[in-house]
Structures are given as C-alpha cells and as structure tokens.
SEGUNU-940266 format. One line per 10 residues: their letters; for each residue z, y, x of C-alpha. Coordinates in nm, 2 decimals, decimal comma. Last residue first. Layout:
A	Z:Y:X ~ ...
***
This chain:
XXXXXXXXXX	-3,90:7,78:-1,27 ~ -3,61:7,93:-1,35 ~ -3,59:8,04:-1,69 ~ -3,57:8,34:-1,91 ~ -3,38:8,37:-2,25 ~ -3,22:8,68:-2,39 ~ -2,98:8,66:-2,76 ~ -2,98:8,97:-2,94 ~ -2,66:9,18:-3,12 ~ -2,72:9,50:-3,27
XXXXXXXXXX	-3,04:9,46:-3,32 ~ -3,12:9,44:-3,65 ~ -2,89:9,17:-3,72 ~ -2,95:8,96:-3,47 ~ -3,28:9,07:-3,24 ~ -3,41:8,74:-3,00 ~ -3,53:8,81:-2,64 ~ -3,80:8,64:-2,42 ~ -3,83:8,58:-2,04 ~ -4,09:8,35:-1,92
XXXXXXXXXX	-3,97:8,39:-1,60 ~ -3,64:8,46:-1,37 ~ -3,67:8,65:-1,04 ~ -3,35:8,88:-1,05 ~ -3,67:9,15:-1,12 ~ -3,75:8,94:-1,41 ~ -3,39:8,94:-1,61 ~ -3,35:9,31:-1,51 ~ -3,69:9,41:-1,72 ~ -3,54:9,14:-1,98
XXXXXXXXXX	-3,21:9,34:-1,96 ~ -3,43:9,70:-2,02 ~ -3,59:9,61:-2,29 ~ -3,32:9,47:-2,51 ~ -3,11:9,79:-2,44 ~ -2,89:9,83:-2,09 ~ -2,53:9,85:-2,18 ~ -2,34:10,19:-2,21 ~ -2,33:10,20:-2,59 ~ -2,14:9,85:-2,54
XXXXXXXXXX	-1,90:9,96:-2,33 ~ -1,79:10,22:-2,56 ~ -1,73:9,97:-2,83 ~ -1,56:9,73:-2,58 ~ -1,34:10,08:-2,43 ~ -1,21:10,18:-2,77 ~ -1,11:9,80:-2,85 ~ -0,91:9,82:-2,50 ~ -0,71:10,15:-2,60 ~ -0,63:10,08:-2,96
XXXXXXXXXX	-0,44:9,79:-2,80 ~ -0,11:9,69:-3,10 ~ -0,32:9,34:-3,17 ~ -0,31:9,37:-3,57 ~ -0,27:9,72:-3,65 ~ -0,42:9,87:-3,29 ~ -0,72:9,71:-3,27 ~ -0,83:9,68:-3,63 ~ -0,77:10,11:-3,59 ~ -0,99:10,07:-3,22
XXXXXXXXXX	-1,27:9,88:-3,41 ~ -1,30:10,10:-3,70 ~ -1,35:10,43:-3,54 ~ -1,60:10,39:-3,26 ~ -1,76:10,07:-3,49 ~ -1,86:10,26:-3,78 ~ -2,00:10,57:-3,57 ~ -2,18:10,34:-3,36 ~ -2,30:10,11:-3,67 ~ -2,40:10,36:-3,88
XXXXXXXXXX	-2,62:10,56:-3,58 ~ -2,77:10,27:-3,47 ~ -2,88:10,20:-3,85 ~ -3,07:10,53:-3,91 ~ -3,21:10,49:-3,55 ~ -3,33:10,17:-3,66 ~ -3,37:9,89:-3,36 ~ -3,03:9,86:-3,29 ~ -2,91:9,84:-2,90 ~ -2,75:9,54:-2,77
XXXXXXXXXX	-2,42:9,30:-2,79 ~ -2,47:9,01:-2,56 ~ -2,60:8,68:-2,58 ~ -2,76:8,58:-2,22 ~ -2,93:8,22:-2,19 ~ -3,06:8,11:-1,86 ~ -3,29:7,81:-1,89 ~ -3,36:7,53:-1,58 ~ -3,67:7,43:-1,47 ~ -3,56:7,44:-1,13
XXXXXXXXXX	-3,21:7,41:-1,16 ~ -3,01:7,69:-1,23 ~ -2,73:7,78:-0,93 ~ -2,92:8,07:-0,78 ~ -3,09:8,16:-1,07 ~ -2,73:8,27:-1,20 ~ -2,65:8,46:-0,87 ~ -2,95:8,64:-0,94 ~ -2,81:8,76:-1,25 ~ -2,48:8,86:-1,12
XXXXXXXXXX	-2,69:9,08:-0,84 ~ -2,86:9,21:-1,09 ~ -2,54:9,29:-1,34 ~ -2,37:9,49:-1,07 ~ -2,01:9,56:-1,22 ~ -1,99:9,29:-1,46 ~ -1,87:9,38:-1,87 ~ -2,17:9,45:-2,00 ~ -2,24:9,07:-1,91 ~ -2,02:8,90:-2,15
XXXXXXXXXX	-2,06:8,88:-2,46 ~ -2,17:8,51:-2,46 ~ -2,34:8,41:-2,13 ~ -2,50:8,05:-2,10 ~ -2,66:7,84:-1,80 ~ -2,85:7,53:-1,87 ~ -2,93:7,30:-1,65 ~ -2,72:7,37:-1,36 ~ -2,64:7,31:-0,99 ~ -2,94:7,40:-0,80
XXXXXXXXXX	-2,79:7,61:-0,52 ~ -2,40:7,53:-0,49 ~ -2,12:7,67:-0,70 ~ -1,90:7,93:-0,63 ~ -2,07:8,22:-0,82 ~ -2,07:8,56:-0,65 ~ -2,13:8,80:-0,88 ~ -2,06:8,62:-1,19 ~ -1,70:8,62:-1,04 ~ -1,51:8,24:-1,14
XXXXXXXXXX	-1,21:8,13:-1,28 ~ -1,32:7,79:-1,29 ~ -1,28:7,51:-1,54 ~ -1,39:7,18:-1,59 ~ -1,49:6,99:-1,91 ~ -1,64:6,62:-1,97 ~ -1,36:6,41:-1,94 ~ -1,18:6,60:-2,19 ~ -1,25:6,81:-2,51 ~ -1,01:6,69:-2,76
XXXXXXXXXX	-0,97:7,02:-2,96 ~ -0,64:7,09:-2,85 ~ -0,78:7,06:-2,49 ~ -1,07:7,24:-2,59 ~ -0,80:7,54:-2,72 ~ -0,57:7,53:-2,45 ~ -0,91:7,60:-2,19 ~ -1,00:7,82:-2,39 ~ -0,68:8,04:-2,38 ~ -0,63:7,99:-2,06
XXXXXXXXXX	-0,98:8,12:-1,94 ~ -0,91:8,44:-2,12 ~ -0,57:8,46:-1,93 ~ -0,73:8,40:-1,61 ~ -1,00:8,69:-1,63 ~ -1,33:8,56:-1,41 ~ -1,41:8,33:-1,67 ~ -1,60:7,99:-1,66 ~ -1,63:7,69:-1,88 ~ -1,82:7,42:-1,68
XXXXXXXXXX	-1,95:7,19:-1,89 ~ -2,07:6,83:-1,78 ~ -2,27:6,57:-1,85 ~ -2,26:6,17:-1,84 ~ -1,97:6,16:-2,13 ~ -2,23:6,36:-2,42 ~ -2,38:6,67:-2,32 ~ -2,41:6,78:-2,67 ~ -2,04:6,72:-2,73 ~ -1,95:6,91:-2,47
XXXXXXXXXX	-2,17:7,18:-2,55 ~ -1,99:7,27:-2,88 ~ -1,67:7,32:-2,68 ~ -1,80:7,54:-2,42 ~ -1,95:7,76:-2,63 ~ -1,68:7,85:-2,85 ~ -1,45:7,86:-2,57 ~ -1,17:8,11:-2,54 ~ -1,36:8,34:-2,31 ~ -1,62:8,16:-2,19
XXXXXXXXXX	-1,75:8,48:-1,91 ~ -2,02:8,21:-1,75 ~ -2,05:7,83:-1,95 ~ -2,22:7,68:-1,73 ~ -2,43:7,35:-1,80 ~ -2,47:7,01:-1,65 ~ -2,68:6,78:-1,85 ~ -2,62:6,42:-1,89 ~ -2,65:6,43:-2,25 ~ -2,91:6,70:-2,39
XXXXXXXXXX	-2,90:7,06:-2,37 ~ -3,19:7,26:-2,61 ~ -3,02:7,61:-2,53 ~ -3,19:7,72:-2,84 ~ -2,92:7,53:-3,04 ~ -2,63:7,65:-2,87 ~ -2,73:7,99:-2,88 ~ -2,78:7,96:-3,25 ~ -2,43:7,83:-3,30 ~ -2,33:8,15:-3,06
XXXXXXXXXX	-2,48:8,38:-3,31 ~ -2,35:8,22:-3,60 ~ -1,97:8,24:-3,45 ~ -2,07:8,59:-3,43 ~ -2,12:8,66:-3,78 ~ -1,76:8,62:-3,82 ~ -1,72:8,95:-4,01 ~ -1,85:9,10:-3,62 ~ -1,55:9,29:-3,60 ~ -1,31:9,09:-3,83
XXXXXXXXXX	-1,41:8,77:-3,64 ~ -1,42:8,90:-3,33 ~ -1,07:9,03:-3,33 ~ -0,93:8,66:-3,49 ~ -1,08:8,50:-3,19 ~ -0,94:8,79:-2,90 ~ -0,62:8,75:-3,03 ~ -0,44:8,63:-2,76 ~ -0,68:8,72:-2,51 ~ -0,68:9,13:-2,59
XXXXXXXXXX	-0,43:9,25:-2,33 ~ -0,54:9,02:-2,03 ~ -0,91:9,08:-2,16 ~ -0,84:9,48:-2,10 ~ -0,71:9,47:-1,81 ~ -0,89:9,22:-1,61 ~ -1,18:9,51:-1,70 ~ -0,99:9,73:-1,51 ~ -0,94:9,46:-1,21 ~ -1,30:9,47:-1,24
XXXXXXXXXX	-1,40:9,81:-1,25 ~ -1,17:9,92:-0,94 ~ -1,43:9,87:-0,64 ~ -1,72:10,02:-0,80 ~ -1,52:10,34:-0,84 ~ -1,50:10,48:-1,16 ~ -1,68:10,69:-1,42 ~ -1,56:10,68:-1,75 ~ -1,78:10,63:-2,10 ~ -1,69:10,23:-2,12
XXXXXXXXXX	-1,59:10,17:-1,74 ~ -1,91:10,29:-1,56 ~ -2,00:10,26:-1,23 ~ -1,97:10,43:-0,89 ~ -2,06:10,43:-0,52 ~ -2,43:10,45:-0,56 ~ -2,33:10,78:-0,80 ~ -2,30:10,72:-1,18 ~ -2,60:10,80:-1,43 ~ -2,62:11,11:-1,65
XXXXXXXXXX	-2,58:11,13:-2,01 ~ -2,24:11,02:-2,07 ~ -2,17:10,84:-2,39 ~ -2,13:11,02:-2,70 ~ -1,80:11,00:-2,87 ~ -1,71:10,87:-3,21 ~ -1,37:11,10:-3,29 ~ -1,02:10,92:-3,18 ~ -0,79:10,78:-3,42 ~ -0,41:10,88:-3,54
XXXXXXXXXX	-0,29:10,65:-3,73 ~ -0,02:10,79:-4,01 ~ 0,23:10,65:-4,27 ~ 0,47:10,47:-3,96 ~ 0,43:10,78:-3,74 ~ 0,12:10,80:-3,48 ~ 0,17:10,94:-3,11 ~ 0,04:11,27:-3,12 ~ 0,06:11,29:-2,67 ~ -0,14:11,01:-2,65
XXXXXXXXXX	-0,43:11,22:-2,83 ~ -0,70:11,27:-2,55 ~ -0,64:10,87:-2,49 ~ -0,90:10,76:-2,23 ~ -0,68:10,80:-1,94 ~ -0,46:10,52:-2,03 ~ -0,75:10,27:-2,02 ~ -0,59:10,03:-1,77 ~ -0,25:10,09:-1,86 ~ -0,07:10,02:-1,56
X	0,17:9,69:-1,60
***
C-alpha cells in the first residue's frame, strides 16, 4: 500500500542502523491557511478530496496498537479523560447514544452498561480497521444486545433527524476534513435536548508548558512510534495534527455557529487535552 505520509520524511534516505534512530526536529506548523480547495494533513497541504483516505492511512497502520500507543503517550491519563466524559455525558437506560470516531471502544463499552438492555450504543468509525478492533474487543468484553456498529463519515452521518441522546467524540475531530459541516451533522441527529460531547487534544494554556509539551511530543511520539508499532510516519502526523487543530476558543466558537447552545469547555491537564459540551436545544 502507498505510504500515506511518505512525503513527510526529509530523512528517509538515512535509514536508521540497529544502534541508531534517526528522528526528525520539532517543526512549526504552517502559518498561512489552505486555499478553498485545500486542507491540511498534519503540517501538509492537500486536496480536500484526498485527506480522508490519507487519514484511512494512518488508523489502518496504527489500529493494532492504537491502546497500548495511547497509553504510553498520554501515561494512561486518557482512559481518565474518557471516564470523565462518560460521567458528564449523564446517559441513563433507554438512551440512544453515538459513539462518533470509537476507535477501539472505550467509550462505547462503558455506555452500554449505562444504557442498560432498553438503550443503544452506536460505536462509529469511518476507518474499518479501527472499528474492527472495537467492535472485537466489546464482543470480548460481553457487550451484546445493546451495540451496533457503522462505519460511518461525520460529515454526512447516516442516521435520521432526531436520533440521539447523547452524542460523544473522543480524539477524533482534528482528524475530519470540514469540522462545521461534521458538527452540524451531529445536531442533525441529537434529540432536542440532547448533549454533544467533543474530547479532543487542544492548546495549553502556559506558553512555558505549550512549548514542553510540543517539543516533547514531536520527538517522543514518533521514536514510541517506530520501536514498538514500526510507523514513525503516522505518530509524526497525530502530533502535527494536533498543533493544527482549532484551540478551546475557537471549537466552542465553531460549536455555536453549527447551531449548538450552552456550549462550555473543560481544560485536562493544563490544556492539553479539554472536553467541549453544547447541546441541542
């Protein structure tokens, strides 16, 4: 298969030897902002059209060790964040809640047995391996009955108006091409009443601290990337994605114009992570 990143390695050509790795500097992400017809894939510039099958790259590399990557990178802090996400999501049995860009199902799982044998979870990914490997694990874990699965683009969701209580994202939006319009696909199919919950890696509130953590993660993540899932390549374009993402301010400003209200946003860790909340009323 292509490499779907292969033009971000300025050092392919010094392939590392068994007692050297050979890691790219902390860049800076571009300053200006892609033509109509463009987006960004990490720091590139591409064609609207290609990002998502670029993307698809990436999660079919990472998926098999996609839970064991997120635990070293985030030193497990992220299974927090999502317990927290779970809680202030507030679903009670009978609900009906989507679970948008799943993954391998953290989520998912721990809403099924919130929503009890009269609700539903629908765990959602638009990569297929990623959706594989949660819907393996819920079935491992028990999870049935009360689970469905669709692969699924945020951008055009295909589920009728008014479908969900509770709609959750989990590290996953940075990763759409046009985030409005996936956002107001997601008040499409909430309820009235109902809560959108977006959980996403975001912008540090300390310069001092923003700086640490960029330069920490631009080399460390692609190194942990390349000893224990042999992908340098797809950790260097999650970090990279990340610096590109809108900040705290500028999602709940995006959150309102896709028509959502009483939007509020939560810092972890100093803002490195935060969880948004607006609802459809």
């Amino acid at each position: 298969m292509t490499d779907p990143v292969a033009s971000q390695r300025p050092l392919q050509d010094r392939a590392p030897t068994s007692e050297t790795i050979v890691l790219d500097l902390p860049a800076d992400p571009p300053a200006d902002p892609p033509a109509d017809d463009s987006t960004h894939f990490g720091y590139r510039t591409v064609p609207r059209s290609e990002k998502a099958s670029l993307v698809r790259g990436v999660f079919d590399s990472v998926a098999g060790r996609y839970d064991v990557m997120n635990d070293l990178m985030s030193f497990g802090l992220h299974r927090l964040m999502k317990r927290i996400t779970l809680d202030e999501a507030a679903v009670r049995p009978g609900h009906r809640v989507l679970d948008l860009a799943g993954g391998t199902g953290d989520l998912a799982l721990g809403f099924s047995k919130r929503v009890g044998r009269d609700g539903l979870v629908v765990l959602s990914d638009i990569n297929a391996a990623m959706l594989g490997e949660g819907r393996t694990r819920l079935l491992d874990a028990g999870a049935i009955g009360n689970v469905d699965y669709a692969l699924a683009d945020a951008e055009a969701l295909p589920f009728a108006d008014a479908s969900f209580d509770c709609i959750t994202m989990a590290f996953g939006l940075r990763n759409v091409t046009d985030k409005s319009k996936a956002l107001e696909s997601m008040l499409r199919v909430l309820k009235p009443g109902g809560r959108l919950l977006v959980l996403e890696f975001s912008t540090p509130v300390l310069p001092l601290l923003e700086r640490a953590y960029h330069a920490w993660s631009s080399t460390t993540w692609p190194l942990m990337g390349r000893l224990i899932a042999n992908d340098a390549d797809s950790y260097r374009y999650l970090v990279e994605s990340i610096r590109m993402h809108p900040d705290q301010d500028t999602l709940e400003a995006m959150m309102q114009a896709a028509g959502f209200e009483r939007t509020s946003y939560r810092n972890f860790t100093g803002g490195i992570a935060a969880l948004h909340k607006g609802y459809r009323l």
